[in-house]
C-alpha positions as CSV (number, residue, x, y, z in Angstrom):
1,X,70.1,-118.2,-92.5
2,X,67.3,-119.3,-95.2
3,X,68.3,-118.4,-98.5
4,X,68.8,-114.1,-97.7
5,X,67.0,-114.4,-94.9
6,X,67.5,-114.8,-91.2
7,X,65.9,-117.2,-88.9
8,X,64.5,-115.0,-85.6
9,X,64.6,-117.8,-82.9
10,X,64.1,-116.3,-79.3
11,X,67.9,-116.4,-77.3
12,X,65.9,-118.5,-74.8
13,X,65.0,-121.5,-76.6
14,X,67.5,-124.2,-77.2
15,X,67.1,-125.4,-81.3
16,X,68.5,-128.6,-79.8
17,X,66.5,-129.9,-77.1
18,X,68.9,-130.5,-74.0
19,X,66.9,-132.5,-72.3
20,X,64.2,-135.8,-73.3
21,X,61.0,-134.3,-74.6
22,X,58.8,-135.9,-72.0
23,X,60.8,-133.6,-69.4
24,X,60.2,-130.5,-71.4
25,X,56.9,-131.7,-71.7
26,X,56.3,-132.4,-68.4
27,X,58.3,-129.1,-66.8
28,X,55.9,-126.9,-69.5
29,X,52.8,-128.3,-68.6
30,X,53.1,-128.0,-65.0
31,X,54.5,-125.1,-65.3
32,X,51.4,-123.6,-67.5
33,X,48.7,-125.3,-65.9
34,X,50.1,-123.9,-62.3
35,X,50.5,-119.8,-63.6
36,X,47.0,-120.4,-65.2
37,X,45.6,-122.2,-61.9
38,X,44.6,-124.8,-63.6
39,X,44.8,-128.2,-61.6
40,X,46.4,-131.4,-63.5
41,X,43.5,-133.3,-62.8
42,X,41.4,-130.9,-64.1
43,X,43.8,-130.3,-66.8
44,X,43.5,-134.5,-67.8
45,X,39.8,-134.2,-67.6
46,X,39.3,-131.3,-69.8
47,X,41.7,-132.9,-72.5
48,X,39.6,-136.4,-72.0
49,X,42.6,-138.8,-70.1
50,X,42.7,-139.1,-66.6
51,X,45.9,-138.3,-64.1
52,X,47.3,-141.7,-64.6
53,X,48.3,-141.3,-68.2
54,X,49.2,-137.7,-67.9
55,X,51.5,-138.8,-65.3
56,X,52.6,-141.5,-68.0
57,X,53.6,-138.7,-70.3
58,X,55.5,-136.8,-67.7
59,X,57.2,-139.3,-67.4
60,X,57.9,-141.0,-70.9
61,X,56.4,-144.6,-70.0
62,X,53.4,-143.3,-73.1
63,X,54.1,-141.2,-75.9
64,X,51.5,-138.6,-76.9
65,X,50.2,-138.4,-80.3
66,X,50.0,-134.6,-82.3
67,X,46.6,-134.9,-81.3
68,X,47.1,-135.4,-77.9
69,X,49.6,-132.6,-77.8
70,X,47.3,-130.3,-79.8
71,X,44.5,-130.5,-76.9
72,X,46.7,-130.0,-73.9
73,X,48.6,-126.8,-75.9
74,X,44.4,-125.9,-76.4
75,X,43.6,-126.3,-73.2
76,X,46.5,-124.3,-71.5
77,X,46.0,-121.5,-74.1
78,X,48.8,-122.1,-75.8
79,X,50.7,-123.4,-79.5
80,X,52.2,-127.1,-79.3
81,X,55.5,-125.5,-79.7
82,X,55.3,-123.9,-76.5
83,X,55.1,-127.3,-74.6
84,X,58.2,-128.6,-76.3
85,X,60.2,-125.8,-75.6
86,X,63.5,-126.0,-74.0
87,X,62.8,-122.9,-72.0
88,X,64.0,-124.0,-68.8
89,X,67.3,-121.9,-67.5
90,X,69.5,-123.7,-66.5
């Protein structure tokens, strides 16, 4: 609760991240890029890095600017926030 009003936050979504970022990352991105058939190479390319370093992210050995983050959301159709989320059922 904000002052008199209530904070709508989707019963899906963790507020806490349960899990490193990178694997959120990582489980979101492959998870967009596959539903919207788009390959991860082709994915790196279009977002200007190649495969190795997006494999660097999925992993956490390099940290991704906002900027960074802000072209692979673009390029998946997407908002940053949505390849953060802690979305993943357990």
């Amino acid at each position: 609760m904000v002052g008199d009003r209530q904070l709508a936050t989707p019963c899906n979504v963790a507020l806490v991240p349960t899990r490193p970022l990178h694997e959120l990352l990582a489980w979101n991105v492959r998870r967009l890029s596959h539903v919207r058939g788009i390959p991860l190479p082709t994915l790196a390319a279009t977002i200007g890095i190649t495969p190795a370093r997006l494999d660097a992210i999925f992993t956490g050995d390099f940290d991704p600017d906002l900027d960074l983050l802000n072209k692979i959301a673009n390029a998946l159709g997407v908002g940053v926030g949505d390849i953060l989320a802690d979305t993943k059922l357990n």
